[in-house]
LOVOLUM-487030 format. One record per residue (C-alpha): x, y, z. Coordinates in nm, 3 decimals, padded with zeros to 5 digits, m for minus. Layout:
! residues N
<rec><x>X</x><y>Y</y><z>Z</z></rec>
...
***
This chain:
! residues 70
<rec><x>00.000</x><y>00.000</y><z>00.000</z></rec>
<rec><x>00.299</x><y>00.220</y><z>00.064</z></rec>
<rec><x>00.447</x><y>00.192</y><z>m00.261</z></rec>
<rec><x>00.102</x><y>00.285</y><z>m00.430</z></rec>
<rec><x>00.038</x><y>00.602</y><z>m00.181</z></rec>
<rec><x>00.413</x><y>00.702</y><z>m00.305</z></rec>
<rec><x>00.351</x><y>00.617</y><z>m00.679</z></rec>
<rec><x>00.026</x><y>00.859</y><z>m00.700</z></rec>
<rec><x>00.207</x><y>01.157</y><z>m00.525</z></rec>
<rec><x>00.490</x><y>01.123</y><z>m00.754</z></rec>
<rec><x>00.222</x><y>01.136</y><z>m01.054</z></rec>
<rec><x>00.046</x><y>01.395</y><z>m00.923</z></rec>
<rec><x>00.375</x><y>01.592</y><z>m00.881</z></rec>
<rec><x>00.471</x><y>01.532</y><z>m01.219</z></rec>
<rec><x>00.097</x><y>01.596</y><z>m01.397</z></rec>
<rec><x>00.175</x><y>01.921</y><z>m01.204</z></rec>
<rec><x>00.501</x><y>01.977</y><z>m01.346</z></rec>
<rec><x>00.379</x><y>01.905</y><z>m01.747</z></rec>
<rec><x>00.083</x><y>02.159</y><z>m01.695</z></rec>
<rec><x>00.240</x><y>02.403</y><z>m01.437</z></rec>
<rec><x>00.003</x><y>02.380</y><z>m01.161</z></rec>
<rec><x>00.055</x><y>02.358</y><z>m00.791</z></rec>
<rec><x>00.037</x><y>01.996</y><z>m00.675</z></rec>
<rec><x>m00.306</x><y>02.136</y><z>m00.507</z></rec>
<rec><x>m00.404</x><y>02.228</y><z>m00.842</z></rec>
<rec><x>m00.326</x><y>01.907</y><z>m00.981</z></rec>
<rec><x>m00.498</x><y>01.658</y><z>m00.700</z></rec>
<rec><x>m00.840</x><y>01.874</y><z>m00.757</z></rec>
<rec><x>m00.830</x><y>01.852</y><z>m01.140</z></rec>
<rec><x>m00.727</x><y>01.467</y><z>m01.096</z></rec>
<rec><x>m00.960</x><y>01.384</y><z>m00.803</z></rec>
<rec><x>m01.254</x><y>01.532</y><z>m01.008</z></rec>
<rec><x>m01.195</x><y>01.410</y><z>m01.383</z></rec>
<rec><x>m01.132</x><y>01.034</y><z>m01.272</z></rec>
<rec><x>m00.742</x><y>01.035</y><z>m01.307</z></rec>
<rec><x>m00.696</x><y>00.976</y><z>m00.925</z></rec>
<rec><x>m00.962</x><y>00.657</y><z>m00.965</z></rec>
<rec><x>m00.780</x><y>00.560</y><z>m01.266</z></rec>
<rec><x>m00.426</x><y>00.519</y><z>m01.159</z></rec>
<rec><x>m00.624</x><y>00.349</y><z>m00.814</z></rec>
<rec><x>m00.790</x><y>00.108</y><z>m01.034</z></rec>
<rec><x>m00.508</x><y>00.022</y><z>m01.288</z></rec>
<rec><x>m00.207</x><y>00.071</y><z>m01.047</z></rec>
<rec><x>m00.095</x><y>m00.283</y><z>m01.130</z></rec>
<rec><x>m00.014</x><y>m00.156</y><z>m01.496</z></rec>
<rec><x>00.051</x><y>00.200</y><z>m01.457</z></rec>
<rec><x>00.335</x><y>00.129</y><z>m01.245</z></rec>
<rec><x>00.549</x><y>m00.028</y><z>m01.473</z></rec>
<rec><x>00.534</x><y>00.219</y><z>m01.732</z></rec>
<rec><x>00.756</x><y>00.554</y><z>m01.760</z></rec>
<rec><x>00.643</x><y>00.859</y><z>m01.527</z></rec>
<rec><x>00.574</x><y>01.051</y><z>m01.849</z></rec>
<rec><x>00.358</x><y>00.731</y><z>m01.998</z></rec>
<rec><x>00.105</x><y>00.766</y><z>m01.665</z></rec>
<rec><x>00.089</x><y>01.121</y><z>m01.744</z></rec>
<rec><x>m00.034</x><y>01.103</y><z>m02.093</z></rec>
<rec><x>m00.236</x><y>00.823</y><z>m01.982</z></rec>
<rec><x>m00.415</x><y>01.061</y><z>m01.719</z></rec>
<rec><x>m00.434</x><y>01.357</y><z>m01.947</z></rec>
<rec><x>m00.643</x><y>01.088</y><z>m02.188</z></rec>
<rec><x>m00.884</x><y>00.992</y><z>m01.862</z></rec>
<rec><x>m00.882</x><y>01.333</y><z>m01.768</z></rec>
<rec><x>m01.015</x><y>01.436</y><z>m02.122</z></rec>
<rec><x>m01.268</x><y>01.187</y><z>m02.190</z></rec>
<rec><x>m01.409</x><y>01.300</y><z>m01.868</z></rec>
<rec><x>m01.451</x><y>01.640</y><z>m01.909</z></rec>
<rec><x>m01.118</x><y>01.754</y><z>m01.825</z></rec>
<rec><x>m00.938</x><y>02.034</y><z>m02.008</z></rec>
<rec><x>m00.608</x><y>02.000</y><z>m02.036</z></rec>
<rec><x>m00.440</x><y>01.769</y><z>m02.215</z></rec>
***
């Protein structure tokens, strides 16, 4: 559980260093377009891809749910 906690701060931290938010900024926009649930739910994949891979793969999620950047 550790390991997962640590992977989605250090995926919010970098989806908030590709778009230049805060890492505030970034949980709010992930929490409500579905990215947060998404790297939950497929943390078993995600985590063996690059950092920058999960990012474009959240800014997809993000999207198709109403998100805006991307």
């Amino acid at each position: 559980m550790d390991n997962k906690v640590a992977y989605v701060i250090y995926c919010i931290d970098k989806f908030a260093e590709r778009y230049r938010l805060s890492a505030r900024q970034a949980y709010e926009y992930l929490a409500r377009f579905k990215g947060l649930d998404f790297l939950d739910e497929c943390y078993e994949a995600e985590h063996t891809l690059s950092f920058d891979d999960a990012v474009d793969d959240l800014s997809v999620v993000c999207k198709r749910n109403g998100g805006g950047l991307g």
